[in-house]
C-alpha positions as CSV (number, residue, x, y, z in Angstrom):
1,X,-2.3,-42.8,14.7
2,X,-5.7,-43.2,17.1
3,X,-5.9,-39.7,17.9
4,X,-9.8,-37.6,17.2
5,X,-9.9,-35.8,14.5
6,X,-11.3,-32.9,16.6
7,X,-7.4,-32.9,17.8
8,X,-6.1,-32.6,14.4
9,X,-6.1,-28.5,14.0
10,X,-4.7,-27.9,17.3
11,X,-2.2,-30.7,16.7
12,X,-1.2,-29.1,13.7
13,X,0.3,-26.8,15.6
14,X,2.2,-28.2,17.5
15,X,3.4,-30.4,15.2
16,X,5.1,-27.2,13.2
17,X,6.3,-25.5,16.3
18,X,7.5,-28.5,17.3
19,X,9.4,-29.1,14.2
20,X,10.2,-25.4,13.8
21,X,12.3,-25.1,17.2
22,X,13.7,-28.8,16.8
23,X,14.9,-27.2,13.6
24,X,16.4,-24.3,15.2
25,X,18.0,-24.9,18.9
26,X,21.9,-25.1,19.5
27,X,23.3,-27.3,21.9
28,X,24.0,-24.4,24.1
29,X,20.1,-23.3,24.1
30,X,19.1,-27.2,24.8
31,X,18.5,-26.7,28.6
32,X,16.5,-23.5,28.0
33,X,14.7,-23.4,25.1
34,X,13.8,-26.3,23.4
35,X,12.9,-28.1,26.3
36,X,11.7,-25.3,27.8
37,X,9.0,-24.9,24.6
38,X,8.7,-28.6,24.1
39,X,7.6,-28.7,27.6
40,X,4.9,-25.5,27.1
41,X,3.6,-27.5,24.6
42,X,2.4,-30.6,26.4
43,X,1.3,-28.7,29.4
44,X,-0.9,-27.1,26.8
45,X,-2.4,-30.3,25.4
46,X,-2.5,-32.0,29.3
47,X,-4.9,-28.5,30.1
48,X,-6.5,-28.3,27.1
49,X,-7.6,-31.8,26.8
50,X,-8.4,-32.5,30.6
51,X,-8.0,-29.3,33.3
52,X,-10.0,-26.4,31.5
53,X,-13.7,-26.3,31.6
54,X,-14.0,-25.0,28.3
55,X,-11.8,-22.4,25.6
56,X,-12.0,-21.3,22.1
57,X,-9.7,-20.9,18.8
58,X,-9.1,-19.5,16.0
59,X,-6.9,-21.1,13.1
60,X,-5.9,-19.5,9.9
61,X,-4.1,-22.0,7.3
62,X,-2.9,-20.4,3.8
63,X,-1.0,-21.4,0.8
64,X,0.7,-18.9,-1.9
65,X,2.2,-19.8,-5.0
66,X,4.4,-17.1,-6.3
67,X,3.2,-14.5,-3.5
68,X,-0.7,-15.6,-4.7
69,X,-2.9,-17.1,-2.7
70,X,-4.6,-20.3,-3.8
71,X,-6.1,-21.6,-0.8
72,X,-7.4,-20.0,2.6
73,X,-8.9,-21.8,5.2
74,X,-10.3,-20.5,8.6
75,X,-11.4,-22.3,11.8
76,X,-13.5,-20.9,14.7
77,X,-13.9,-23.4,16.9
78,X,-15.3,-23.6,20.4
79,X,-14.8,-26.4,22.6
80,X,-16.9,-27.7,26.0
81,X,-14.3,-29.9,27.8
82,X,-17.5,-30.9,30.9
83,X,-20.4,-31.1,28.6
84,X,-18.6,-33.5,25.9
85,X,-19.9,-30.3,23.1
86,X,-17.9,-28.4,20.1
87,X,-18.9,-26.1,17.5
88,X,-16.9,-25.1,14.3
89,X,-17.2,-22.7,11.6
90,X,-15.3,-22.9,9.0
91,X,-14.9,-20.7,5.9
92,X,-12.9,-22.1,2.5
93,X,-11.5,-20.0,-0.4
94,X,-10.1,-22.1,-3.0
95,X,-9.5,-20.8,-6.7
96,X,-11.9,-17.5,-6.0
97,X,-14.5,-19.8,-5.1
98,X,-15.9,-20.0,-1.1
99,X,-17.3,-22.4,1.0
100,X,-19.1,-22.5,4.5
101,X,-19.4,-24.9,6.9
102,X,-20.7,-25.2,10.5
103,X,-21.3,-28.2,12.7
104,X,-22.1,-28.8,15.9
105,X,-22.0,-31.8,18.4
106,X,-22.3,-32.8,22.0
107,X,-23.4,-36.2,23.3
108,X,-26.4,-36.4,21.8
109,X,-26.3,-35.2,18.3
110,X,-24.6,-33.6,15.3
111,X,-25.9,-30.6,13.4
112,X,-24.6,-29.5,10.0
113,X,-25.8,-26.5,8.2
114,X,-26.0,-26.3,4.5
115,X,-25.0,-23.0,3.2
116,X,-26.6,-23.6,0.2
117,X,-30.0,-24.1,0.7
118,X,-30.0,-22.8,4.9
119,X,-31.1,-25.8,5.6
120,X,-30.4,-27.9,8.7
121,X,-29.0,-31.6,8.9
122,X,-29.5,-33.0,12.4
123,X,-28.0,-36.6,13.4
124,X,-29.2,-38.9,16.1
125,X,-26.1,-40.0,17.9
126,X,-25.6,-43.8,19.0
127,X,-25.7,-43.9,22.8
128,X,-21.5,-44.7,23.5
129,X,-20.9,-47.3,26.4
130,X,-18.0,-45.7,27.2
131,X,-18.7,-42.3,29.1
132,X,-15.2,-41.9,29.1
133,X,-14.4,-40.9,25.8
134,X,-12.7,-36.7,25.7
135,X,-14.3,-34.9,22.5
136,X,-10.3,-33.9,22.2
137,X,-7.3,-36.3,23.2
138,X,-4.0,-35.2,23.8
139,X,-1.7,-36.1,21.1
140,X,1.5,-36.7,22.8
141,X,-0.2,-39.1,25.4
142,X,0.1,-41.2,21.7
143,X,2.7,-43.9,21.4
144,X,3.6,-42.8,17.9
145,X,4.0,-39.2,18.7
146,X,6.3,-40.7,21.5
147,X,8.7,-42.4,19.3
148,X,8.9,-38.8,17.0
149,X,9.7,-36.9,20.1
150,X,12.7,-39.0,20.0
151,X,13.6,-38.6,17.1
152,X,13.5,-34.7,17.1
153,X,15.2,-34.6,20.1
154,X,18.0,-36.4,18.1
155,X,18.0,-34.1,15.2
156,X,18.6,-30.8,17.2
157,X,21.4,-31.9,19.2
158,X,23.2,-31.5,15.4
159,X,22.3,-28.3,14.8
160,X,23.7,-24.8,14.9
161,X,21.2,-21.7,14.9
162,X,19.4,-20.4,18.2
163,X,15.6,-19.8,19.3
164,X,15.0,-16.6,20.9
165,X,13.1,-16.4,24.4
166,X,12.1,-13.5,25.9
167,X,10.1,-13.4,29.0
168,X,7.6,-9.8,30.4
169,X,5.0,-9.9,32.6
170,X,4.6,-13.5,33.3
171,X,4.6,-14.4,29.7
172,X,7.0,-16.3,27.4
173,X,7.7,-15.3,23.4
174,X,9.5,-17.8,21.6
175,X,10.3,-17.0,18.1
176,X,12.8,-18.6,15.6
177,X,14.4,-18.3,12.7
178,X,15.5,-20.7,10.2
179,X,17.4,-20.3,7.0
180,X,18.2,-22.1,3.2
181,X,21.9,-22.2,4.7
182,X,21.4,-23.9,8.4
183,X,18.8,-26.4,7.4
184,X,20.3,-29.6,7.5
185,X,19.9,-32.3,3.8
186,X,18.4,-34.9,5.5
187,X,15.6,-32.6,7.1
188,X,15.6,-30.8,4.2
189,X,15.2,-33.9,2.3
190,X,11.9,-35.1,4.9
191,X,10.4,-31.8,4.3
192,X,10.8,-32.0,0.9
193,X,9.2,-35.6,0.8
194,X,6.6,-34.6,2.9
195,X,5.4,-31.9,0.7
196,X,5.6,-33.7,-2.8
197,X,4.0,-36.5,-2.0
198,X,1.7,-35.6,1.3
199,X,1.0,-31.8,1.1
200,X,0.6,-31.0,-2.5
201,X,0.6,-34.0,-4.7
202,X,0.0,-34.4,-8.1
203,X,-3.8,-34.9,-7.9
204,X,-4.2,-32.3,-5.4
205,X,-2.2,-29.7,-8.0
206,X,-4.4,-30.5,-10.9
207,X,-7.4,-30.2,-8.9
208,X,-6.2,-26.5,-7.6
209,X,-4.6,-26.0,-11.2
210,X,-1.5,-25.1,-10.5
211,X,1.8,-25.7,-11.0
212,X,3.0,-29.8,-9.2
213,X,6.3,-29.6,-7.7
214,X,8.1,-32.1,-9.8
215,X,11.8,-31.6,-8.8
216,X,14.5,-29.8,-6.7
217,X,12.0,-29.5,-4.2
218,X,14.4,-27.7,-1.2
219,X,13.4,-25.8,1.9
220,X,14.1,-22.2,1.7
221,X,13.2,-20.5,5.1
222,X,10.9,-21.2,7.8
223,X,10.0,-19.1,10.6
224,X,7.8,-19.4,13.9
225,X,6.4,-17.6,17.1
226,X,4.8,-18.7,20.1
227,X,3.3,-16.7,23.0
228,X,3.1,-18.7,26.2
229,X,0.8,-17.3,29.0
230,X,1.0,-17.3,33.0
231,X,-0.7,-20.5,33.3
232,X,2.1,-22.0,31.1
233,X,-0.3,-22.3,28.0
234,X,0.4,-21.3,24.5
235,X,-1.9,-19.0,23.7
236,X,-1.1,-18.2,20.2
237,X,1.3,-18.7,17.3
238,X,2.2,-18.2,14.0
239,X,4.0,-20.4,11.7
240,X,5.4,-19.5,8.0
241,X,7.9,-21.9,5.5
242,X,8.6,-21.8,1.8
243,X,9.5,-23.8,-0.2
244,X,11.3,-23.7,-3.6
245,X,10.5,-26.2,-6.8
246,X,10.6,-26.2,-10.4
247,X,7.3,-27.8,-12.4
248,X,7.3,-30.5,-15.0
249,X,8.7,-27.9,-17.2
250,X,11.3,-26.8,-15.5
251,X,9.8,-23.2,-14.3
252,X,10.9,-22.6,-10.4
253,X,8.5,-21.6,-7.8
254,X,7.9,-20.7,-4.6
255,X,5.5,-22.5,-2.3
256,X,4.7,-20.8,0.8
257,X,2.1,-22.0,3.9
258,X,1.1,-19.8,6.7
259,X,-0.5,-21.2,9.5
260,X,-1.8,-19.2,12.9
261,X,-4.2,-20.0,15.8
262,X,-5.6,-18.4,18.9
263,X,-6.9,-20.0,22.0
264,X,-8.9,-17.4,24.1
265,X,-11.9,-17.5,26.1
266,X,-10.5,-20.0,28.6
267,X,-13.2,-21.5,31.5
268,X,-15.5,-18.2,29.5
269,X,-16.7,-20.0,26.0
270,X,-20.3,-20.2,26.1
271,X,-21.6,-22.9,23.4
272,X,-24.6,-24.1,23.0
273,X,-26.9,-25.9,20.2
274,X,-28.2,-23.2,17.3
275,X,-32.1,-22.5,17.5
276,X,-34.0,-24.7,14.9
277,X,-37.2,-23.2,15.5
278,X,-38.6,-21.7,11.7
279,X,-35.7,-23.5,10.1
280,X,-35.8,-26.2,7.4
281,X,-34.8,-29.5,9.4
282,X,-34.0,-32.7,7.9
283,X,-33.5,-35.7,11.2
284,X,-31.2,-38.3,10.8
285,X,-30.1,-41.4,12.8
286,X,-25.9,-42.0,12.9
287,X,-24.3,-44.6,11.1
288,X,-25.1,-47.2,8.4
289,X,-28.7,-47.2,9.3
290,X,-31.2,-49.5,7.2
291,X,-34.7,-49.0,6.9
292,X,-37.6,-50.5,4.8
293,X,-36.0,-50.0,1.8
294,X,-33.1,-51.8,2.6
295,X,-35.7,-54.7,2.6
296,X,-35.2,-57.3,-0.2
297,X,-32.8,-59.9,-1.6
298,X,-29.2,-59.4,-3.2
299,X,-26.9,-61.3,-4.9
300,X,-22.9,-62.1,-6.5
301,X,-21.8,-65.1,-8.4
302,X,-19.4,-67.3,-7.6
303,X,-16.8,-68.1,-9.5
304,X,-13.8,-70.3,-10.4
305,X,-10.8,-70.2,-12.6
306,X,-10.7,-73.0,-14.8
307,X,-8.2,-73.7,-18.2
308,X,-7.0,-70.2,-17.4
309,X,-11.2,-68.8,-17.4
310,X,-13.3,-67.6,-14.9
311,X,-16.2,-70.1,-15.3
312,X,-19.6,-69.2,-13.0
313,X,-20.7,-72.2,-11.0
314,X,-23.5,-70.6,-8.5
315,X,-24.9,-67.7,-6.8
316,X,-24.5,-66.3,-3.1
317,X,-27.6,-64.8,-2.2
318,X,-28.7,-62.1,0.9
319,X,-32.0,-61.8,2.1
320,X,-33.0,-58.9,4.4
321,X,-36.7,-59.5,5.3
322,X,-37.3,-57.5,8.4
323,X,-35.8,-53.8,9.6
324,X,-36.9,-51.9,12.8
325,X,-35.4,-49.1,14.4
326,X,-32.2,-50.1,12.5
327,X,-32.0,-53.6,13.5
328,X,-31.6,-55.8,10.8
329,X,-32.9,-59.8,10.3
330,X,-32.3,-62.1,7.6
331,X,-30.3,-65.1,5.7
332,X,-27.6,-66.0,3.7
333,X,-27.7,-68.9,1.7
334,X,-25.2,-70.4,-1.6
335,X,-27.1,-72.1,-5.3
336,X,-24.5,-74.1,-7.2
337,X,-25.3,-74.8,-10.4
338,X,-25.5,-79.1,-11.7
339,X,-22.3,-80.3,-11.5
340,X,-20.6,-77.7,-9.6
341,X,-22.0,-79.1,-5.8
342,X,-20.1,-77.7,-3.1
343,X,-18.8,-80.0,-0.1
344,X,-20.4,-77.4,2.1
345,X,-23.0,-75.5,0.8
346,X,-23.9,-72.5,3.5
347,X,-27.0,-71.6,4.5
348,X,-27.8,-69.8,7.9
349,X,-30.1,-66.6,9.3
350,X,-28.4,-63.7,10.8
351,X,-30.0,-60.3,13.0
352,X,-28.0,-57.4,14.6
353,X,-28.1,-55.2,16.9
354,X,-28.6,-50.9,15.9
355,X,-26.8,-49.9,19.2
356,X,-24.0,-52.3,19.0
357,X,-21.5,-50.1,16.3
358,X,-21.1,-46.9,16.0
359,X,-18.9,-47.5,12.4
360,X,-21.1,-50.2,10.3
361,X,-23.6,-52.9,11.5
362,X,-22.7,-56.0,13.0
363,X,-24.6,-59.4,12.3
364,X,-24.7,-62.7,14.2
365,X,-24.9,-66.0,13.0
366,X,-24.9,-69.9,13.7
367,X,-22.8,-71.7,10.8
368,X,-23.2,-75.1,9.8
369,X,-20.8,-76.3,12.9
370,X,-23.4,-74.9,15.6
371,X,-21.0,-72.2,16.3
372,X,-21.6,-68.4,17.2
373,X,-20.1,-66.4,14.2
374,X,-19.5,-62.2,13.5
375,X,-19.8,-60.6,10.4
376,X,-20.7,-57.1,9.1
377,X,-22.8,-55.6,6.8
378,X,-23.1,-52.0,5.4
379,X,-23.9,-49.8,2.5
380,X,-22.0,-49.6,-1.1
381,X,-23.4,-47.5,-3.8
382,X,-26.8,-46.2,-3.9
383,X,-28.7,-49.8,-2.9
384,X,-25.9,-52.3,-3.0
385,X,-24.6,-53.7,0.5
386,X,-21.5,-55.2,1.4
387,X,-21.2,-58.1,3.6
388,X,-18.2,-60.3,4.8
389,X,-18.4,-63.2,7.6
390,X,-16.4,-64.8,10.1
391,X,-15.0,-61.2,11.2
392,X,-13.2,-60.7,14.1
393,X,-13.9,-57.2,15.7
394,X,-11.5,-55.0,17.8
395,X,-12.4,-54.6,20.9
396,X,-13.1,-50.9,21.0
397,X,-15.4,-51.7,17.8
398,X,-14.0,-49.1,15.7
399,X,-12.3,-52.0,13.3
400,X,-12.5,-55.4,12.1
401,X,-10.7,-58.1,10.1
402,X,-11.9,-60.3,7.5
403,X,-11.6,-64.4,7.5
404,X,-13.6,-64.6,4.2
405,X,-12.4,-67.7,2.2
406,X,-10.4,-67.5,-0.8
407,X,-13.0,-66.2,-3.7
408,X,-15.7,-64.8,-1.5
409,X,-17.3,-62.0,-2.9
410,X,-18.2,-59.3,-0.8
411,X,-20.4,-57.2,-2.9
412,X,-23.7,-57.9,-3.1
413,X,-25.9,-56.3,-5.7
414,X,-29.6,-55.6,-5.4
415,X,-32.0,-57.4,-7.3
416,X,-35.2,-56.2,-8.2
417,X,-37.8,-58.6,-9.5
């Protein structure tokens, strides 16, 4: 799904609500309120994501085992719709232990704070071609979020309990409640899935130390509100589920997540970059930037499997001689060893262009059939790179795939002499 992450708290959301009132509508309460929500919903993201000027949230995310919690998470985020900006603070508590973070953005640059030292990392941003790009898109303008619409709207026609709306002084309440007894096994069974294997999986349980939900994983309750406003947007909401499982040695539990947000300060958010003055500042330029050090030659072996062996027959070499300003110039060139020639042994130069890719660096190239060739190059380890050839990029740049030739090696390792 090609949505920004920027989207993804606010999307989170929805997503619950969504699934909590497709969970919870009966055929006679179609007309009213699940279309009737649904529809708050995307008028929400549609003036969120394009007609305001500017707004704020506030998102709280918590998981309990047992009634304990075990991890907290809040968001304050602010958002400038005209001015392409966003802030976010964001406070952890995981296992007793808490962590702060704060960033900052607009079309220029990115500033982190670390917590640990008060210290200061600023990014140069690459200048984007297209000025059309929203610092939140609206996730139900996706084509995948399309195709689950459908399918929720499938599921509720099935199902038997009610949502409550209630509507006072220009605003809507939608609240609903779902029990062990009306939820049906096959969305019992996704939830159930979703949780094991996506929410808290077995690395993620031994990482938090507690207990992995190992079987008769079931969805016990779930419960949701939403407060719509005048201007038919969803101002807040709170969602709550639990979920019962037993461990690897049979012990049951009960796994709960809480999740709430607030957008206020609509068209009246005031953002604006923190003051660096005094502060301990480290600049930076965005993305897989080489500089002088970069400068130098690398190499992999290449290899064949002979008499059930991998035997060595040559070397692939990479030469970076020249960096400025994050442009890159150098050659590529193949040593087989006697015996081992090579019908086409490559040799070529390559440069790129700093400004071109926002996600690694792009090289161009002449092969030995005079014609214009793509790869990439970027980063591995500590002073490694990685480097494939005859790439074909997507047209927004934001991906490529690889034509490398059976055996091609795309690490290259540093050599120092």
């Amino acid at each position: 799904m090609k949505f920004s992450k920027k989207t993804a708290t606010i999307y989170a959301f929805i997503l619950g609500a969504t699934i909590l009132a497709g969970s919870a509508f009966a055929d006679t309460m179609l007309s009213s309120g699940y279309h009737s929500l649904k529809n708050s919903m995307k008028t929400t993201m549609t003036k969120l994501t394009g007609d305001v000027d500017n707004f704020s949230a506030n998102i709280i995310v918590s998981t309990k085992i047992d009634g304990k919690i075990i991890s907290e998470s809040t968001n304050n985020v602010k958002y400038d719709i005209v001015n392409k900006a966003e802030e976010t603070k964001e406070k952890i508590s995981k296992k007793g232990e808490i962590n702060q973070y704060f960033r900052y953005s607009d079309e220029n640059k990115i500033i982190y704070k670390n917590y640990k030292n008060d210290s200061y990392n600023v990014i140069e941003k690459r200048k984007n071609k297209n000025d059309d790009i929203k610092i939140i898109e609206n996730p139900f303008e996706d084509e995948q979020a399309k195709d689950a619409e459908k399918i929720l709207d499938a599921f509720v026609g099935s199902l038997q309990d009610i949502i409550q709306v209630e509507e006072s002084s220009g605003k809507k309440m939608y609240t609903g409640n779902l029990s062990e007894t009306q939820i049906p096994p096959l969305a019992n069974a996704i939830a159930s899935f979703v949780f094991k294997y996506s929410i808290l999986d077995e690395r993620n349980a031994n990482r938090l130390d507690v207990p992995y939900p190992k079987s008769n994983i079931y969805l016990i309750n779930a419960w949701g509100k939403a407060i719509e406003n005048k201007d038919g947007i969803i101002e807040s909401g709170i969602f709550t589920a639990s979920i019962s499982a037993h461990d690897s040695e049979g012990i049951e539990h009960i796994y709960s997540l809480d999740f709430s947000i607030d957008i206020k300060d609509i068209n009246n958010t005031e953002l604006k970059a923190p003051n660096l003055n005094g502060q301990k500042v480290t600049y930076s330029k965005d993305g897989f930037e080489f500089d002088n050090k970069y400068i130098g030659k690398y190499k992999n072996d290449i290899v064949k499997e002979e008499d059930n062996s991998f035997v060595k027959i040559g070397e692939r070499f990479v030469e970076i001689t020249s960096v400025v300003d994050g442009n890159i110039k150098g050659k590529y060139y193949e040593v087989y060893n006697e015996g081992h020639d090579d019908e086409n042994v490559r040799s070529f130069d390559f440069y790129s262009n700093y400004d071109e890719s926002t996600h690694y660096t792009i090289i161009h190239y002449t092969n030995d059939k005079s014609e214009n060739k793509t790869g990439i190059i970027y980063r591995t380890g500590s002073q490694n790179i990685n480097v494939s050839f005859n790439v074909i990029i997507e047209e927004d740049k934001s991906g490529y795939s690889s034509n490398n030739e059976d055996g091609f090696e795309s690490t290259f390792v540093r050599i120092f002499e």
